[in-house]
N, C-alpha and C positions, 0 to 999 in steps of 0.2 A: 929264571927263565924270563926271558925278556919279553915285553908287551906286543912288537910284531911277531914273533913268533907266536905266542900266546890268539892272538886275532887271525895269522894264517890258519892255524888249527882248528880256529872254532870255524870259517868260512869253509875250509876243506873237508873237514866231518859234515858238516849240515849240506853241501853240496855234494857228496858219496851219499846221504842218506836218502837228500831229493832224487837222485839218478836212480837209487836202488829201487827206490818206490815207484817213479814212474814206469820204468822196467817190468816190474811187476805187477802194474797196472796196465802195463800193455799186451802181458804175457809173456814176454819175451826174454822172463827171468821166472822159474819155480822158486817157489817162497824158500825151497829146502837150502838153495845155493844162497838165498839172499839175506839169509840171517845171517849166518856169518860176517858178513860185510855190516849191517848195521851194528853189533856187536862191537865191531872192531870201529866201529864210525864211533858210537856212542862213550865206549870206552877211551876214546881220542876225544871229544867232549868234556868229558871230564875229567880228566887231568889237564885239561886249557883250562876248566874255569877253578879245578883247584890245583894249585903246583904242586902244592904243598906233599902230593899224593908223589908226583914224580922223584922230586928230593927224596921221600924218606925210601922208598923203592931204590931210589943212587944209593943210600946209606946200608941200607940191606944188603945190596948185591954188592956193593964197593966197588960203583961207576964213578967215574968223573964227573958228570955234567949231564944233566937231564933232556939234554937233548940227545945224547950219547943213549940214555934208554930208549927213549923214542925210535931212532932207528935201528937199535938191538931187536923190539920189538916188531917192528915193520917188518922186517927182515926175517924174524922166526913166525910172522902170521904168514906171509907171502911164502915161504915153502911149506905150513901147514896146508895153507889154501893148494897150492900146486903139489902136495904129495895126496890130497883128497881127489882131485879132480886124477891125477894119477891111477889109482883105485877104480874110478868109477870108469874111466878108458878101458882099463884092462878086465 
């Protein structure tokens, strides 16, 4: 995993986290929708600052390239998140 990748992640998680919380300080986010999101912030956190975590996750699933998990995962949070808010419409 490469070192701008690695530094976009950690600027992108800690600025999802900052938003969440101001949001939330303003009310304009319930705490119940915003865990989620720092979750998945914190969780992107850490696998920037350890790779080590991403690889062996490649090696388990039998991914190519750990950036290739990264967006597996983005991809399966972002329709968990949009089949819960689903739910909560219906």
């Amino acid at each position: 995993m490469s070192l701008l990748l690695r530094i976009e992640m950690i600027l992108i998680a800690i600025a999802v986290i900052m938003i969440v919380l101001f949001s939330v300080n303003r009310k304009k986010m319930c705490i119940q929708y915003s865990l989620i999101w720092i979750v998945l912030s914190v969780g992107l956190l850490i696998v920037a600052i350890f790779p080590s975590i991403a690889f062996f996750l490649c090696d388990i699933l039998d991914i190519q390239t750990p950036t290739n998990l990264i967006f597996f995962v983005g991809i399966l949070a972002l329709l968990m998140i949009a089949f819960y808010q689903t739910i909560i419409i219906s």
